[in-house]
Structures are given as C-alpha cells and as structure tokens.
N, C-alpha and C positions, 0 to 999 in steps of 0.2 A: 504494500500500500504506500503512495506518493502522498508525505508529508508537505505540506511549501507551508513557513508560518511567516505571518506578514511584520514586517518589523516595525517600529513606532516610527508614523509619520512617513509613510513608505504609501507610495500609489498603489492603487490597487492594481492597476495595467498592469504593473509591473510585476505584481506578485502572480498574476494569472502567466504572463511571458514567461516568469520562471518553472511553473508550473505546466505548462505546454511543452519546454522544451524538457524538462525532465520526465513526461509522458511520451514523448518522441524519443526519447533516450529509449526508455524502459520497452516500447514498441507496442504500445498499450494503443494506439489511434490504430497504426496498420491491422495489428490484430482485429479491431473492432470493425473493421471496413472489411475484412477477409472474412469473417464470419458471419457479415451483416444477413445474406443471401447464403441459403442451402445452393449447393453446389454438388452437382455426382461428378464420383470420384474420375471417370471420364473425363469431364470437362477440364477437371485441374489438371488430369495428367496432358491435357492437350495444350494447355494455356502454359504451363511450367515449357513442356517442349518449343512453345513457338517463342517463349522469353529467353531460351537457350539459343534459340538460331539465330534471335536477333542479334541477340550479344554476341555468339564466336563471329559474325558478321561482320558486327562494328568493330570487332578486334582486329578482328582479318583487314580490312580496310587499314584503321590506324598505324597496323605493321606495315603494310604494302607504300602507306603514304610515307611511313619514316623510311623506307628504306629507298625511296627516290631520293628523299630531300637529303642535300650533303650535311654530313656535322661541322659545326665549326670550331 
C-alpha cells in the first residue's frame, strides 16, 4: 500500500504528483488498465507477439541505421 503524507503547508498538487509517480513506480495504473477488460488468453498471447515484432523491428532498424552512420 502507497503511503504519500502531505507535509505542513505543502500543495496538495503536489502531494497527488508525488503520489502518481510512486503508483507509476509500483505499476499499480498499468496493472489497472491491463485488467480493466476480461481478455482470452488468445488474444494476449496474440497482442504480447505483435508487441515482440514490433520491437525486434524497431531494433533491427536502429542497428541497421547505426551501422551506416560513421562514429566519430
């Protein structure tokens, strides 16, 4: 459980921003948006794959373009 306790004379904005990013830390927002929707286990295993192809993709590309560009 995420404590944030607000300090004397402390904005509140402020205390919620500390408290979002240590929810973001902990992965408590992603979790809740992953779970939000029943999902069959299909579909994840389809989604998980097309998140892998994009990435070795974008890798592949990133390597291809460093390796034209000279080092200095």
């Amino acid at each position: 459980m995420i404590v944030v306790k607000v300090k004397k004379g402390e904005a509140i904005d402020k205390a919620v921003k500390r408290l979002k990013k240590a929810m973001d830390k902990e992965g408590i927002i992603k979790h809740l948006r992953d779970t939000r929707y029943f999902e069959k286990p299909c579909v994840k295993r389809r989604l998980k794959s097309v998140r892998a192809r994009s990435r070795a993709r974008s890798i592949a590309r990133r390597q291809a373009l460093a390796a034209t560009m000279p080092r200095i």
